[in-house]
N, C-alpha and C positions, 0 to 999 in steps of 0.2 A: 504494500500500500504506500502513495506518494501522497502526502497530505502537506497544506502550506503551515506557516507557523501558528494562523490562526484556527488549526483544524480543518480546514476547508480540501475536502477527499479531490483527489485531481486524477487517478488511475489506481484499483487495483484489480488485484488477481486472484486466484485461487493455487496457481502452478506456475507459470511461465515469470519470475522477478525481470530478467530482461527487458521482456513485453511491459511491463511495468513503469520502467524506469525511461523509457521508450515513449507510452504513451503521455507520463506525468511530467516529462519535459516540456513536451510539444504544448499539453494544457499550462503548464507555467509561462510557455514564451507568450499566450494567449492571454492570458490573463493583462487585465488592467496595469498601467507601471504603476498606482495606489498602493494596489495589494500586493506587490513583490519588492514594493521599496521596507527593510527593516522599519518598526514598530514596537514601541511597548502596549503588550496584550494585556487588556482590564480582563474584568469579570468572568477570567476561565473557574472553576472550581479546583482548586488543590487537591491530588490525590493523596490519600490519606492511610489507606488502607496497606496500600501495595508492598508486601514484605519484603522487606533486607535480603538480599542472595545471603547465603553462609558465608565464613569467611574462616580462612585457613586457622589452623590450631595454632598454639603460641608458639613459635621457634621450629615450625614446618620447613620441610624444603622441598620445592615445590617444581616437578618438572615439565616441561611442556611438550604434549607429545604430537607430532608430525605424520600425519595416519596419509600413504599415498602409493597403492601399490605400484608394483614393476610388472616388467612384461619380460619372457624370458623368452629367446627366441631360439628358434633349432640350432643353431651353432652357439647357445649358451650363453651369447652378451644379455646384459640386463639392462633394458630402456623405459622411460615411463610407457605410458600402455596408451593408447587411443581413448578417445571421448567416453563419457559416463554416457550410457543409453538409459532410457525411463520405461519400465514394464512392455510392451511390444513393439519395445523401438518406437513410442510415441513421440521423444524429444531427443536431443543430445547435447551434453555441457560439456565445457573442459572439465578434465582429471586434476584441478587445484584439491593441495591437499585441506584435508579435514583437518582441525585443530582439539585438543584436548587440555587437561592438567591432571597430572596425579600430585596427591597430597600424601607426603609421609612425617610423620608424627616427627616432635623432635625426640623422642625417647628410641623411637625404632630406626633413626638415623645413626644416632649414636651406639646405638648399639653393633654398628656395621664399622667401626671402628676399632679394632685391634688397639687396647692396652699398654701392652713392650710390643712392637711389630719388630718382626723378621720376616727378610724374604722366603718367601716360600711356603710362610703360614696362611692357614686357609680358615675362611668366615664365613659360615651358610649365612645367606639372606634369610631370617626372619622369614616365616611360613605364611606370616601373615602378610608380608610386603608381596610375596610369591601372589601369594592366591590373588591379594587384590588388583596386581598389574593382572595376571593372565585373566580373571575374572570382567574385569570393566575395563582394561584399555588396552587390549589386542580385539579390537574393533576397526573394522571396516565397515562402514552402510554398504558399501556397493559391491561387497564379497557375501552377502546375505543376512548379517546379522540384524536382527529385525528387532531388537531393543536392545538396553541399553546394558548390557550384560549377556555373558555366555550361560545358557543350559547348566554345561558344563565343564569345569575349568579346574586344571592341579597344575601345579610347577615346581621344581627345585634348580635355584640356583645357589653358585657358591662363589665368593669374591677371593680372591688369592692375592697374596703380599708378591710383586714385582721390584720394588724397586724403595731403599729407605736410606734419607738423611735427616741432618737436625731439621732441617723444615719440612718436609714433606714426605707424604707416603703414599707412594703411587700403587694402586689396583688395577688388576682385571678381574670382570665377572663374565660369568660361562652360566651355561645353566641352558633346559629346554623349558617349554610348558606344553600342555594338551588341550585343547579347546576344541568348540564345537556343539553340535546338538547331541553328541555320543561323546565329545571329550578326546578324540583320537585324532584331532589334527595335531600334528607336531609343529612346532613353533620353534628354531632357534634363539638365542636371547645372548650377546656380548656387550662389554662394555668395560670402559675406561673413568677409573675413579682416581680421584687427588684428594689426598686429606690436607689442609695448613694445619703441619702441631703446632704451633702460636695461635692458630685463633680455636684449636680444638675443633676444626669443622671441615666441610667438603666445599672445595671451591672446583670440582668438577666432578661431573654426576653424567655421562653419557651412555644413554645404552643403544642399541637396534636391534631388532626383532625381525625376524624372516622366517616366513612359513614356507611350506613346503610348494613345490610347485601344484597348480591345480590349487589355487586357495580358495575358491568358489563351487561350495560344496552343494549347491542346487539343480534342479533340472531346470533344462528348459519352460518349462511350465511351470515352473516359480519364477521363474526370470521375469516372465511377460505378465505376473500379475501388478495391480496397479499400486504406486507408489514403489516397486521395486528397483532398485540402483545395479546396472554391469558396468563392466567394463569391458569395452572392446579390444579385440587383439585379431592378432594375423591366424590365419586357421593353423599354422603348424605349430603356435606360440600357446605359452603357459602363463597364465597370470600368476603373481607370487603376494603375498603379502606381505607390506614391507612399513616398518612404525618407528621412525625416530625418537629417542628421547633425548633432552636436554636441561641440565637444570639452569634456571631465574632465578633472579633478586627477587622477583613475589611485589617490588617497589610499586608499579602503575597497577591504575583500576584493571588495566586487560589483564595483567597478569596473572588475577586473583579469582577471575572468573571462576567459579568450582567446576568441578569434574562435573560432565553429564551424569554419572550416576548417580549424582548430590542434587544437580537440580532436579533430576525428576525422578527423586527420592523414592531410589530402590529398597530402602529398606521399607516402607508403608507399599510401594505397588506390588513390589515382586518376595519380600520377604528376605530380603539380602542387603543386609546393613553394608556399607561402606567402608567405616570402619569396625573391624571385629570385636566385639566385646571382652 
């Protein structure tokens, strides 16, 4: 929906924002120069109601994750993948990535933190950090996942000491998960960690995630029902799943956005708190 500052509706849609953005232009250039010259608006009614999003736990660290598969082609290069198509081919969009946050406690951060580190010593990731990434943010819409969490989801990973001086202590994490409506896709899962021992924290938090080839576990007849997201590829090519993570200062409003499975509060719809109890 394109509406002016004083409310005044100028284009919307049901489906198509493009179309939108498109017609709501054309109605703005139409419009009176009165009504598009800036104005202070009287007598709107302040909303009053409208709840606070959540906001990250005290001393979080918060990564922001980059959901965008790849496309793998018969001689095994990996490129992004062709347009998003819409249930039977009704539309198609670019393949921009999807955006998320995971939120990890500062208790469970730290606890990924080696005490005396030596190279070579090894740290399970917390079962509970496991479940919740493979659970809510190895997600694709447009590889089938049709809410905001998996069925089905276990992981284990493990962070290993690489590298230690008086300032820092450098990590890798390994690890797979399982996801899916059966829990049987395999997902690999690496990453690159930096602790600062002066400030006792992670000043690098990167992971990536990659599933197996064939990450779109639907038929064709789910594909083409409506609201449903593909992704196009060449016939002899494989779609992969593929999710960057990164950690943020958490500092701007964007950043703070909560995890979809916070705003449409998996634990009340679907009975799968967030965070574990």
């Amino acid at each position: 929906m394109v509406v002016t500052g004083t409310g005044k509706v100028l284009a919307e849609h049901d489906r198509y924002p493009l179309q939108v953005m498109r017609d709501g232009l054309r109605a703005w250039d139409e419009l009176p120069e009165a009504e598009r010259r800036p104005r202070r608006v009287s007598g709107v009614p302040r909303v009053s109601a409208f709840p606070r999003p959540a906001e990250p736990p005290p001393g979080a660290l918060i990564l922001r994750s980059h959901i965008r598969a790849l496309e793998r082609h018969p001689d095994g290069q990996l490129t992004w993948t062709g347009p998003i198509s819409v249930a039977a081919d009704d539309y198609n969009f670019a393949p921009e990535p999807q955006l998320d946050h995971v939120w990890i406690t500062e208790a469970e951060w730290k606890s990924m933190i080696p005490g005396a580190p030596r190279v070579g010593n090894i740290v399970r990731v917390p079962p509970a950090i496991s479940r919740r990434i493979a659970t809510f943010h190895l997600i694709d819409k447009a590889l089938g996942c049709g809410v905001f969490l998996w069925d089905q989801a276990r992981a284990d990973n493990n962070i290993k000491v690489v590298a230690v001086d008086d300032r820092w202590i450098h990590m890798e994490m390994t690890g797979q998960a399982w996801i899916g409506k059966k829990g049987d896709y395999p997902v690999r899962l690496n990453g690159r960690l930096t602790v600062d021992r002066r400030r006792g924290e992670f000043s690098r938090f990167d992971l990536i995630a990659l599933g197996k080839d064939d990450g779109d576990f639907r038929t064709a007849e789910e594909r083409s029902q409506r609201n449903s997201f593909w992704y196009r590829v060449g016939p002899q090519s494989k779609v992969v799943m593929a999710i960057a993570f990164e950690m943020i200062e958490g500092v701007r409003p964007i950043d703070r956005v909560p995890p979809y499975a916070i705003m449409f509060d998996s634990e009340k719809t679907y009975g799968r708190p967030y965070f574990e109890p």
